[in-house]
ROGUDO-282206 format. One line per field, with one value per atom (N, C-alpha, C): residue number from 0; residue in three letters; atom name; x, y, z negated. Coordinates in steps of 0.02 Angstrom, whole numbers, plus 32768, in hexadecimal, padded with zeros to 4 digits. Layout:
<sites>
n = NUM_...
res = ALA_...
atom = CA_...
xx = X_...
yy = Y_...
zz = Z_...
</sites>
This chain:
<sites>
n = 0_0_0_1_1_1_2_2_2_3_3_3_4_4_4_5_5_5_6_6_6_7_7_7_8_8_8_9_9_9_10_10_10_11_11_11_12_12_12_13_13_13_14_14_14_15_15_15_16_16_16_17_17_17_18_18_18_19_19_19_20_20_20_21_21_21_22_22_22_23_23_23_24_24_24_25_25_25_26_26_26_27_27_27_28_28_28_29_29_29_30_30_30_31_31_31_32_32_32_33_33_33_34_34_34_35_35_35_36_36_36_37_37_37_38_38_38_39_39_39_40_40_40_41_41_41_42_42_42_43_43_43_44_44_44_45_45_45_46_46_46_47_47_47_48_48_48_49_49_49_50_50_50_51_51_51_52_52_52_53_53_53_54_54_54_55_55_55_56_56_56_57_57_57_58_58_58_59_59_59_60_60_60_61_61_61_62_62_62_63_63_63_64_64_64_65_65_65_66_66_66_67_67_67_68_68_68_69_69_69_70_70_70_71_71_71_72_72_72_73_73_73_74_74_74_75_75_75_76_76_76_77_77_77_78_78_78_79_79_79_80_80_80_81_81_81_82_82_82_83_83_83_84_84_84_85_85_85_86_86_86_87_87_87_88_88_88_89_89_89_90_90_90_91_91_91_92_92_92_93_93_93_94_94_94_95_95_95_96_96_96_97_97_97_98_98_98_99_99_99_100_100_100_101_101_101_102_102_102_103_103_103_104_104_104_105_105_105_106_106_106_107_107_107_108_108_108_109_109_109_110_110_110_111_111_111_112_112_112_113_113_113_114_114_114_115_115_115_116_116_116_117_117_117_118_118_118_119_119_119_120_120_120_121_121_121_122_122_122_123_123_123_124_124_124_125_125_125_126_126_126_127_127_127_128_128_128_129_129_129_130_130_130_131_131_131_132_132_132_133_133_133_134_134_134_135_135_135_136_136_136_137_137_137_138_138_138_139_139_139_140_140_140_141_141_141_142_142_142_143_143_143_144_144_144_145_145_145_146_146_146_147_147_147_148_148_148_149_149_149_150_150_150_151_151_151_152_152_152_153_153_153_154_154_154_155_155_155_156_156_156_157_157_157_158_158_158_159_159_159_160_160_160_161_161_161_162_162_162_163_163_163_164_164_164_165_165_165_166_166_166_167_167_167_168_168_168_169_169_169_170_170_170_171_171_171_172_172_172_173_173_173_174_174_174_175_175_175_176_176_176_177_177_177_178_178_178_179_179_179_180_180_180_181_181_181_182_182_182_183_183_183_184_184_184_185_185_185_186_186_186_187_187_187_188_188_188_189_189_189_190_190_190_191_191_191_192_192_192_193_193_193_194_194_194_195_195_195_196_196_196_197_197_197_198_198_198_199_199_199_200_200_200_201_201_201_202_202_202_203_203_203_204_204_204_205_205_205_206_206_206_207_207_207_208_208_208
res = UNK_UNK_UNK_UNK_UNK_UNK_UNK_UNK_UNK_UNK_UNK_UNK_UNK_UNK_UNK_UNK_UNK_UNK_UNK_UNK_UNK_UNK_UNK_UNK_UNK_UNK_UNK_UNK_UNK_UNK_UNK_UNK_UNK_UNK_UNK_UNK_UNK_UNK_UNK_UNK_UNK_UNK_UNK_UNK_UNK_UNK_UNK_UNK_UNK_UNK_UNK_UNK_UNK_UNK_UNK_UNK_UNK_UNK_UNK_UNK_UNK_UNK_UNK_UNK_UNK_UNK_UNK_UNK_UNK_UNK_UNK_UNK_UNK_UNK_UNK_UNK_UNK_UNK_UNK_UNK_UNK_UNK_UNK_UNK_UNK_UNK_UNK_UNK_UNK_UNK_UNK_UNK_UNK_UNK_UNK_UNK_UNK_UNK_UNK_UNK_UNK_UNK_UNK_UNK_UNK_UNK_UNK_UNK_UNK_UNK_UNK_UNK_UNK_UNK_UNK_UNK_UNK_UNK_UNK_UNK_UNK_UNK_UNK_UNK_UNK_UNK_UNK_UNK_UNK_UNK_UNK_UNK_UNK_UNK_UNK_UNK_UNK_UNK_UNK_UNK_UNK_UNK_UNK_UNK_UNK_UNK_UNK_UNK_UNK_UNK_UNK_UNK_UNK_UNK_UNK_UNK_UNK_UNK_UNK_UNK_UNK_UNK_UNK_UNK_UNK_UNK_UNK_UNK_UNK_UNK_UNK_UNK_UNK_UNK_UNK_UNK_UNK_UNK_UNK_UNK_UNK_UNK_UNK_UNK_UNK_UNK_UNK_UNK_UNK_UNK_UNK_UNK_UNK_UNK_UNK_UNK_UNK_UNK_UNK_UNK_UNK_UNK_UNK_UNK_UNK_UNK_UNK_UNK_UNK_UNK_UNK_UNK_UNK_UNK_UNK_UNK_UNK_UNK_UNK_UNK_UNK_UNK_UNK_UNK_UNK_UNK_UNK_UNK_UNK_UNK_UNK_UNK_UNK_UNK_UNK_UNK_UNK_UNK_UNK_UNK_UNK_UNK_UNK_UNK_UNK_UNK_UNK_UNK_UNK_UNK_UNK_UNK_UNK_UNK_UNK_UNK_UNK_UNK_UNK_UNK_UNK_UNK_UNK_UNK_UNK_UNK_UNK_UNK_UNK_UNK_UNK_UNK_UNK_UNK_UNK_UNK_UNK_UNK_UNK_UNK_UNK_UNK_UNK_UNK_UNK_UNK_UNK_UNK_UNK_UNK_UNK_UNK_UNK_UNK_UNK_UNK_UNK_UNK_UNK_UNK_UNK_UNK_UNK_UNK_UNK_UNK_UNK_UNK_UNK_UNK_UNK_UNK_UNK_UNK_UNK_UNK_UNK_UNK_UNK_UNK_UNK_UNK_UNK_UNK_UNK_UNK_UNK_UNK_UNK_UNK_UNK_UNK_UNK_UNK_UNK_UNK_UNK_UNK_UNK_UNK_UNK_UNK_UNK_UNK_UNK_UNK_UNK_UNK_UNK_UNK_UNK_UNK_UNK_UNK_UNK_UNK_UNK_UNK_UNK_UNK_UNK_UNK_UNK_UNK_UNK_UNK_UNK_UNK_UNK_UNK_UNK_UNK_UNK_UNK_UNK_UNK_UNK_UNK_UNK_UNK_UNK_UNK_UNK_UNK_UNK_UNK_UNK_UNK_UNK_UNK_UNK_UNK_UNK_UNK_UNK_UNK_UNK_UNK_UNK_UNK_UNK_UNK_UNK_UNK_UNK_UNK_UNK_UNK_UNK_UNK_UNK_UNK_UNK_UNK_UNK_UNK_UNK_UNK_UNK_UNK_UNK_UNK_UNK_UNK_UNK_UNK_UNK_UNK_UNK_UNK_UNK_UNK_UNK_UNK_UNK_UNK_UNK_UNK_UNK_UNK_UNK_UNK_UNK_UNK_UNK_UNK_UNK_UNK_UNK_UNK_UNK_UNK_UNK_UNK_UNK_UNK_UNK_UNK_UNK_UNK_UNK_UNK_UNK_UNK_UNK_UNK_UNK_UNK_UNK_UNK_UNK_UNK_UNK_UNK_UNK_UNK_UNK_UNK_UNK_UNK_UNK_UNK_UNK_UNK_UNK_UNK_UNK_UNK_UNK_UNK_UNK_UNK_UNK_UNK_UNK_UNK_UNK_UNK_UNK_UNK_UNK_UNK_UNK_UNK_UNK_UNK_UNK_UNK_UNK_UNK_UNK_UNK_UNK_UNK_UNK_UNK_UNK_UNK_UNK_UNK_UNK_UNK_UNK_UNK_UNK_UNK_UNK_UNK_UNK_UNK_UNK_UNK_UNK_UNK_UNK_UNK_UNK_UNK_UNK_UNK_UNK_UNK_UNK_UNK_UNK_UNK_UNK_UNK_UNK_UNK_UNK_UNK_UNK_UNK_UNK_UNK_UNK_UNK_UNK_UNK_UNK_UNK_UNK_UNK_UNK_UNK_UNK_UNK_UNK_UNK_UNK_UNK_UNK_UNK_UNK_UNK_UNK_UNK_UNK_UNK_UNK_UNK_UNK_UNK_UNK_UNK_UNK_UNK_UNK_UNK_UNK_UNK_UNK_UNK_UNK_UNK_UNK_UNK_UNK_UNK_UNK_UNK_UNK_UNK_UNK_UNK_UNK_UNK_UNK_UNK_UNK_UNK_UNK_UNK_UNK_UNK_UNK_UNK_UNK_UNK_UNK_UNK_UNK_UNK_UNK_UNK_UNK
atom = N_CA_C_N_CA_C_N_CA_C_N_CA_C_N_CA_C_N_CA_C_N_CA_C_N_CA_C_N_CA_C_N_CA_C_N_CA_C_N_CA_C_N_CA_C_N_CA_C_N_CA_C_N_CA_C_N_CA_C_N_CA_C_N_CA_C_N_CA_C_N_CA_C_N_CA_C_N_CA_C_N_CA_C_N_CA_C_N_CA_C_N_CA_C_N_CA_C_N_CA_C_N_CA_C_N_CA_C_N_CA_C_N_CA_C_N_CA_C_N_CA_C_N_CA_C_N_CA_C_N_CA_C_N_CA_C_N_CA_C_N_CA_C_N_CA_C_N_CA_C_N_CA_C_N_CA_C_N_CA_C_N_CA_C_N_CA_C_N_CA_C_N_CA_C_N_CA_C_N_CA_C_N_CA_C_N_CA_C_N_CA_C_N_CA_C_N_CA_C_N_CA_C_N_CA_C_N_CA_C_N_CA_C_N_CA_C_N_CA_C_N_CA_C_N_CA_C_N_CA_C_N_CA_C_N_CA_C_N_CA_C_N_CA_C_N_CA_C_N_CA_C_N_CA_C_N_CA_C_N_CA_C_N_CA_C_N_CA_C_N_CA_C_N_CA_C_N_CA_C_N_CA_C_N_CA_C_N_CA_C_N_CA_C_N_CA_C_N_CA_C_N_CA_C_N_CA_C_N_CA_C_N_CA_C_N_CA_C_N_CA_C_N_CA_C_N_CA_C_N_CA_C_N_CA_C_N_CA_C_N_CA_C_N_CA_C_N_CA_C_N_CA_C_N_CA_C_N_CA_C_N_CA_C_N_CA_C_N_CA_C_N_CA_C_N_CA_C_N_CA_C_N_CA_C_N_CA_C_N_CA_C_N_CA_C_N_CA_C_N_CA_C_N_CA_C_N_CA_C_N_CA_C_N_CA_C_N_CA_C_N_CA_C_N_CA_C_N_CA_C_N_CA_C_N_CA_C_N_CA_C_N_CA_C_N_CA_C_N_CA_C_N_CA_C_N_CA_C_N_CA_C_N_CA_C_N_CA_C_N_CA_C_N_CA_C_N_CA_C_N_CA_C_N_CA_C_N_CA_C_N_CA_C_N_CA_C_N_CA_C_N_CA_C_N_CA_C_N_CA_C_N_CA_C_N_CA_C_N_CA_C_N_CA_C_N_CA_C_N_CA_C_N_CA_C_N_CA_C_N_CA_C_N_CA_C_N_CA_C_N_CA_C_N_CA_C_N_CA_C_N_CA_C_N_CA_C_N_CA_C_N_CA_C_N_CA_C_N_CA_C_N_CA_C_N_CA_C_N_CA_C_N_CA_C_N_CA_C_N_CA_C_N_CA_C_N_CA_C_N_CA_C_N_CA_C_N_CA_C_N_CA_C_N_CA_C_N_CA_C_N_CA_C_N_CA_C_N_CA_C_N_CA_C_N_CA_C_N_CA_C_N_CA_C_N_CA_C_N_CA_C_N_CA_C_N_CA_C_N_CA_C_N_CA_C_N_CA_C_N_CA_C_N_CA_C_N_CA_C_N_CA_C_N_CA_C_N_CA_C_N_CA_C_N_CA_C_N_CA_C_N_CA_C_N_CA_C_N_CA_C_N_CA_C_N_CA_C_N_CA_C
xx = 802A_8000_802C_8016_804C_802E_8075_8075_8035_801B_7FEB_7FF7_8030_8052_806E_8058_806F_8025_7FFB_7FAC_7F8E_7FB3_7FA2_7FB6_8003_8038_8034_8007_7FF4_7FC7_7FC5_7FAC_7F75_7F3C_7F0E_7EE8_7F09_7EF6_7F26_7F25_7F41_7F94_7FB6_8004_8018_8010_8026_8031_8068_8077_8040_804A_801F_8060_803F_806D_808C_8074_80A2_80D4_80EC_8115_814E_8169_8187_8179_815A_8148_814F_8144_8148_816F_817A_8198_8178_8185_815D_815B_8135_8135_815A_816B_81AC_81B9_8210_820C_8229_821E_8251_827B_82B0_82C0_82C9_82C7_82C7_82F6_8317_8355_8350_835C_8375_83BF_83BE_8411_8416_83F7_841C_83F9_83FE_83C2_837D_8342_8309_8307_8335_831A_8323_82FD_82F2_82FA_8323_8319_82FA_82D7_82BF_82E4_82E5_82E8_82E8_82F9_82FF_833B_835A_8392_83B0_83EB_840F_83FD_83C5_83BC_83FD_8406_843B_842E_83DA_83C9_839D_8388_8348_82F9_82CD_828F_8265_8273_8255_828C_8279_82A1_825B_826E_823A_8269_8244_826C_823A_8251_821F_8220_81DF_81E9_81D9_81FF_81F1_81C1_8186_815A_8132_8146_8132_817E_818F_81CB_821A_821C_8255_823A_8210_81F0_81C1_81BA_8197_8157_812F_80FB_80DE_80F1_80F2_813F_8127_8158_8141_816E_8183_81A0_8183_819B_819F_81D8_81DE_8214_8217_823B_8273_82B6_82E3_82F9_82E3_82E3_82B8_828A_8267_8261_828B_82A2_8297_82A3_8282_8245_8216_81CC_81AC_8170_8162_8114_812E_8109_80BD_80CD_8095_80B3_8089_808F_805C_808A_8059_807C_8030_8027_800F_8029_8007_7FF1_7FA4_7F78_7F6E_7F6A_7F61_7F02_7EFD_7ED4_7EA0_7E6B_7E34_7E2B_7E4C_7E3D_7E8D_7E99_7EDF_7EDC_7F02_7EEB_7F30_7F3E_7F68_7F6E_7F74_7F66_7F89_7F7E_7FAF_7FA0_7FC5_7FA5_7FCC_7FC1_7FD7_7FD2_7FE2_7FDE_7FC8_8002_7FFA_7FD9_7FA1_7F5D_7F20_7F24_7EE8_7EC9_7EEA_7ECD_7EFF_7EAB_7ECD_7ED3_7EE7_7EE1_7ED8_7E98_7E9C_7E9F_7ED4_7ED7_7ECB_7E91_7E90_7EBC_7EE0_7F02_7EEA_7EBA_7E89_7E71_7E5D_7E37_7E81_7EAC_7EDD_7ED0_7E95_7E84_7E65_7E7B_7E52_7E42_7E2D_7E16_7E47_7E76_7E9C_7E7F_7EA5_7E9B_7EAE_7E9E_7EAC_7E83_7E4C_7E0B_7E29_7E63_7E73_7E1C_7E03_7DD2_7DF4_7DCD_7DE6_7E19_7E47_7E8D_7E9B_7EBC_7EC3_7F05_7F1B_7F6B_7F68_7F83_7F91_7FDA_7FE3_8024_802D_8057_808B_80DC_80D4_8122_812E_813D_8158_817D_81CE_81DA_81D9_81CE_81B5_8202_81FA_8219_8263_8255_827B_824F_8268_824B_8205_81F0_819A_8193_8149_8139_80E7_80D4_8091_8090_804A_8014_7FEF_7FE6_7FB6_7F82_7F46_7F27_7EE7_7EBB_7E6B_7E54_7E02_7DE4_7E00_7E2E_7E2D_7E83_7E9B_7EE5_7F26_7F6D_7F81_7FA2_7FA3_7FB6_7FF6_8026_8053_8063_80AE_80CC_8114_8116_814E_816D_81A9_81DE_81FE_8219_823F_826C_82A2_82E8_82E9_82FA_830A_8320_8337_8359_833A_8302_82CD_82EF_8329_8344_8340_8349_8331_82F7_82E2_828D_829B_8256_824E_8202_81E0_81A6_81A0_8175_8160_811D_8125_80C7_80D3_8072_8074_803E_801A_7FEA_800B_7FDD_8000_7FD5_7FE3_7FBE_7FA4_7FC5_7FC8_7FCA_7FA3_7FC7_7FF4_8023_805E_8040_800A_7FE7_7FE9_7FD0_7FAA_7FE0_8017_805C_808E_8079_809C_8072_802E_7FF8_8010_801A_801F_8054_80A7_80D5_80E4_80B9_80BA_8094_8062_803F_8063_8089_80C9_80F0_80F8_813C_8109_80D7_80A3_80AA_809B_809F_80EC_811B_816C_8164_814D_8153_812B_8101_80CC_80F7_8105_811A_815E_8196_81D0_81AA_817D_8164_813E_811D_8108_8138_8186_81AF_81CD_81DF_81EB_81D5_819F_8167_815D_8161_8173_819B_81CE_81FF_8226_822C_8258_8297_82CE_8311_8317_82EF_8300_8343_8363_83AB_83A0_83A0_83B0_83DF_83D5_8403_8409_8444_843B_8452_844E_846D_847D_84A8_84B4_8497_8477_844F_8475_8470_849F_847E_8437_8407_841A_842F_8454_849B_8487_84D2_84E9_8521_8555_8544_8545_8526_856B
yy = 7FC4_8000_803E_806C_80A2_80CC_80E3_8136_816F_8187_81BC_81E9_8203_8245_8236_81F2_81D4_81CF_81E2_81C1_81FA_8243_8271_8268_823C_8234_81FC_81BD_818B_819F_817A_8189_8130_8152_8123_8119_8146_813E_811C_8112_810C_8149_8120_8148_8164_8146_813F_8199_81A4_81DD_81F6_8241_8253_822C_8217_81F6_824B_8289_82BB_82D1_82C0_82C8_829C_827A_8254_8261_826F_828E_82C5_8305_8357_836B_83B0_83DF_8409_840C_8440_847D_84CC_84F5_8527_8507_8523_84E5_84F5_84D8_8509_84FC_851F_84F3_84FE_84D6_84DB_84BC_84CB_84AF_84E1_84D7_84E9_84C1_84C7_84D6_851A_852A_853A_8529_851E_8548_8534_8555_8557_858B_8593_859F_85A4_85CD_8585_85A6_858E_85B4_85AA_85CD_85AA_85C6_85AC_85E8_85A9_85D5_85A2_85C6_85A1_85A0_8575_8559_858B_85AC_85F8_863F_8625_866F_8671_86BF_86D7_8701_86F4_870D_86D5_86C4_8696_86BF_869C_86C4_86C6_8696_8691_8681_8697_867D_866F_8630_8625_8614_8639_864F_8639_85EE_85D2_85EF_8607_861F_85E7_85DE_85BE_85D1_85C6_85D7_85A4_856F_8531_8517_8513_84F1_8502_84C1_84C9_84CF_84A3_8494_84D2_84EE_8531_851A_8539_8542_8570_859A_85C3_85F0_8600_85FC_864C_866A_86B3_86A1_86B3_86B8_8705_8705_8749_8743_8771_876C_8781_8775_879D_87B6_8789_87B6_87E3_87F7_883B_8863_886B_8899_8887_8850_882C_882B_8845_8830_880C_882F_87D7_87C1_8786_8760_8737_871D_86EE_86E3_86C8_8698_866A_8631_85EE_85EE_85CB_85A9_857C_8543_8524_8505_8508_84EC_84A2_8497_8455_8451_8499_8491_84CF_84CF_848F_8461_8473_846A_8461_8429_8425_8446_8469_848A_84BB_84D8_84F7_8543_8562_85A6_85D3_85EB_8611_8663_8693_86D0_86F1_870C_8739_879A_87AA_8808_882E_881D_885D_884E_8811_8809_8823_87FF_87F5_87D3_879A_874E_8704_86EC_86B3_8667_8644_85FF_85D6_85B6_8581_852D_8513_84BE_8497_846C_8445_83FE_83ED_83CA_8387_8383_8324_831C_834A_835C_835B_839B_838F_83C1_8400_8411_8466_8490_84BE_84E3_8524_853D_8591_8563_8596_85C2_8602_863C_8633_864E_8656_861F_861F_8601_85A1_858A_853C_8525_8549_8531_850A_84BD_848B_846C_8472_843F_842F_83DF_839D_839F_8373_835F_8313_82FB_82AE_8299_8265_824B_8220_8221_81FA_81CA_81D3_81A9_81BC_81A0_81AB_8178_8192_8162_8192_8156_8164_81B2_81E5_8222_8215_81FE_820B_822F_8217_823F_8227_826F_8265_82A6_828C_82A9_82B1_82E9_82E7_8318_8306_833E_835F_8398_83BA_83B5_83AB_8395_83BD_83C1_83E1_83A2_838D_835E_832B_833E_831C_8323_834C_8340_836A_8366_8391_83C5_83DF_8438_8439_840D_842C_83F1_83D2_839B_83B7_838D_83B1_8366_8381_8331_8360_833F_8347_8313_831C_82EA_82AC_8280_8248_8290_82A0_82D8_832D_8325_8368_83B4_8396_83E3_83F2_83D2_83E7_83D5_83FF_83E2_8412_83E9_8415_8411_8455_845D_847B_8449_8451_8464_849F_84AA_8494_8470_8452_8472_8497_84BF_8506_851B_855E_858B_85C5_85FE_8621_860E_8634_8682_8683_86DB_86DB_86F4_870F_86FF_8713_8713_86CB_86B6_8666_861C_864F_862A_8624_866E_8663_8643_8642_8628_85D6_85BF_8578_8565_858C_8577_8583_85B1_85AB_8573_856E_8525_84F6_84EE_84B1_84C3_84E7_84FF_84EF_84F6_84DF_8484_848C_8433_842E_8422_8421_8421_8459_8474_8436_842C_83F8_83CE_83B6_836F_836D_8395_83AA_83B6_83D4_83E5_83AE_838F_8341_8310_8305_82E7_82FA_8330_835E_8343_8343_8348_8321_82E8_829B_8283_829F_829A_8252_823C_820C_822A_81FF_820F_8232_827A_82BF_82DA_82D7_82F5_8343_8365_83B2_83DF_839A_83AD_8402_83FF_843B_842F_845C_844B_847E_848B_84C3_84D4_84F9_8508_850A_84D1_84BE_84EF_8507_8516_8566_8597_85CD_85E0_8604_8613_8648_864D_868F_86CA_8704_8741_8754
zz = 8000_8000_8000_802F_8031_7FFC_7FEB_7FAE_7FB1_7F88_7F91_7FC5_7FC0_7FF2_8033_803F_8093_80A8_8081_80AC_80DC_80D2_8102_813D_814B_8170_81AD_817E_8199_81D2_821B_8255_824F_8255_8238_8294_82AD_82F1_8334_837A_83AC_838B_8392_8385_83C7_83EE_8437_845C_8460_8470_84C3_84DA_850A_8547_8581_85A0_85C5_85C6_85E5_85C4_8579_8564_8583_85AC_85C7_8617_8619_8683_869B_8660_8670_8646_8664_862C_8613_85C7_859E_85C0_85B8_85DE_859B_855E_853F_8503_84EF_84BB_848E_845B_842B_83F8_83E5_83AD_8372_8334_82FF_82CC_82A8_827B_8230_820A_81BF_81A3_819D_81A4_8151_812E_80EA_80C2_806F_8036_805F_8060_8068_80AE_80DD_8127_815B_818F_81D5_81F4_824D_828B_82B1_82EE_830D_8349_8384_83E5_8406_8439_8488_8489_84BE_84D2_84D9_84DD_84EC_84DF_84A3_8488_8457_845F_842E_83F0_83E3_8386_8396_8351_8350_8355_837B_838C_832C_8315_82D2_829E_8269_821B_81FB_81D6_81A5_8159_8135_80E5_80AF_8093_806A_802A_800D_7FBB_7FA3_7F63_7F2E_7EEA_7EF2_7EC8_7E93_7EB8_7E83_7E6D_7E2B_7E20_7E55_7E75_7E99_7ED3_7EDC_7F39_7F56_7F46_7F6E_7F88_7F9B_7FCD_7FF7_8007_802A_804D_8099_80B0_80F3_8101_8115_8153_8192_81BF_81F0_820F_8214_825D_8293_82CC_82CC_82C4_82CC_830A_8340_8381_839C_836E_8377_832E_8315_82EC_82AF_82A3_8259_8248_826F_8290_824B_8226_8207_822C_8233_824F_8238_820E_81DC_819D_817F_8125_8125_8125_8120_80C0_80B2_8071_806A_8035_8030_8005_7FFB_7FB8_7FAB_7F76_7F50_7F33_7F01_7EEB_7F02_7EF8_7EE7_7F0C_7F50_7F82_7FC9_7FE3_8001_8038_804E_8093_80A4_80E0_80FA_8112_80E8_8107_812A_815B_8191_8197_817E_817B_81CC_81E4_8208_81FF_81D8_81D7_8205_8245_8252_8288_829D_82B8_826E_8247_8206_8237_8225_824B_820D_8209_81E5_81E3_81D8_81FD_81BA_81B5_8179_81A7_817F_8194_815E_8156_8140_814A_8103_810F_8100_80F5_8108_8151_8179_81A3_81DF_81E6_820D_823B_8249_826D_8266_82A1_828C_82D1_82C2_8303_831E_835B_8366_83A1_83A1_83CC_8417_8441_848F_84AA_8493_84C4_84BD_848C_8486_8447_8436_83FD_83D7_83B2_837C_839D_8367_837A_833A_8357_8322_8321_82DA_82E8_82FA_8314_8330_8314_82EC_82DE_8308_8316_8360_8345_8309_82EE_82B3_8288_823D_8220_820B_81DD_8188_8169_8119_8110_8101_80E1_810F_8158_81A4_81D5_821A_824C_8235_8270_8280_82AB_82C7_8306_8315_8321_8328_8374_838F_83BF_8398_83B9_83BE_83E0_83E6_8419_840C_8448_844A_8462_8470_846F_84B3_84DB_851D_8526_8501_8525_84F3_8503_84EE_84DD_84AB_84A2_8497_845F_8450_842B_842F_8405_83E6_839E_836A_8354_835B_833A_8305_82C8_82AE_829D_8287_828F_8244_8242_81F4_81B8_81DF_818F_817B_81B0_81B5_81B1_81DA_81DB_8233_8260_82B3_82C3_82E2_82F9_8344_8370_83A1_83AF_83D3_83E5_841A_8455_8488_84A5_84C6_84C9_850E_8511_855E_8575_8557_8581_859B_85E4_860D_8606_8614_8625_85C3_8596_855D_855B_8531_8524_84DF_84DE_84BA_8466_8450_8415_83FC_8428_8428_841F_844B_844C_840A_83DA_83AB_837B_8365_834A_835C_8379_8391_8371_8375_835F_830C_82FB_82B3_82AA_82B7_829C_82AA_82D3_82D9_82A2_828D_824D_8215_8215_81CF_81D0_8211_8206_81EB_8209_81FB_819F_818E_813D_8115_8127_80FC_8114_812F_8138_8106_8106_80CC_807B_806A_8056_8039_8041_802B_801D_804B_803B_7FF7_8000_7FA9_7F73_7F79_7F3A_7F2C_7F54_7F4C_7F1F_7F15_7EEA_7F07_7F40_7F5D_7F7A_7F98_7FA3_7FD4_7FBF_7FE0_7FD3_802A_8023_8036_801A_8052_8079_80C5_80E7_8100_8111_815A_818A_81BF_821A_822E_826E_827E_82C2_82D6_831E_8342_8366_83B0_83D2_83EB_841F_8412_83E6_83CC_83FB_843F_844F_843F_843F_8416_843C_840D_8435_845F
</sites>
């Protein structure tokens, strides 16, 4: 019988990846890095700042829950604050400012309702090993939006959007919710209290200015 904190994780459905992840190319990827204590970068292949930093606070104990994202390639930009609740009620919250737009995810459910005309979108688990890799879709009722890997040691991940014709808004809305997923998933391993190492890596995808 698996652990309490693997039953969100568990794919109780078809695992079976979208077969275009293997036939097309995403219409971007970005990648994602754990470069040591609380931060993340995120870019594209030969960017020379990262398009995002994400800066985890620690507000419960050691493991934090809530987390600050902000652009440093547009002027330290802030971007969103995902949080995330336990009680009364488990769920995922995504603030955005400087829309006043907010994103609640339920985290039994897996699903919420994003902006730029995508409506309800699900998460789909696609691979997991127990507090190693794992991999989910994004998906709307027929196909999909957007797939996220992260690495055995949850410090590289990458996210691919496969839908076209986005607007700019919708695009960053998407990739924070990939960085919410990324966080819960660390974030449950944590709290777990199993043989959490806290690695770091250094952003290969980061070229020198």
């Amino acid at each position: 019988m698996a652990p309490a904190w693997l039953e969100n994780f568990i794919t109780r459905e078809d695992a079976t990846p979208d077969p275009r992840r293997n036939s097309e190319q995403p219409t971007l990827e970005i990648h994602y890095t754990a470069i040591g204590g609380h931060r993340r970068i995120l870019g594209v292949q030969g960017d020379t700042r990262p398009r995002y930093e994400v800066n985890r606070q620690a507000i419960l104990g050691a493991w934090g829950s809530k987390c600050h994202i902000t652009s440093p390639a547009n002027e330290g930009k802030k971007v969103a604050i995902i949080s995330f609740h336990s009680l009364p009620r488990a769920f995922i919250e995504i603030e955005f400012p400087q829309r006043h737009h907010q994103i609640d995810i339920s985290t039994s459910k897996q699903r919420f309702d994003a902006s730029g005309g995508l409506g309800c979108l699900h998460w789909k688990g696609t691979g997991m090993e127990v507090c190693g890799h794992a991999s989910w879709e994004l998906r709307d009722e027929t196909s999909l939006v957007m797939a996220v890997d992260i690495d055995q040691n949850q410090v590289n991940g990458v996210i691919r959007l496969w839908r076209q014709n986005l607007d700019a808004e919708t695009v960053e809305e998407l990739v924070v919710a990939a960085i919410a997923k990324i966080e819960e998933y660390k974030l449950t391993i944590r709290t777990s209290k199993t043989s959490f190492v806290g690695a770091t890596a250094t952003a290969g995808w980061l070229a020198s200015s």
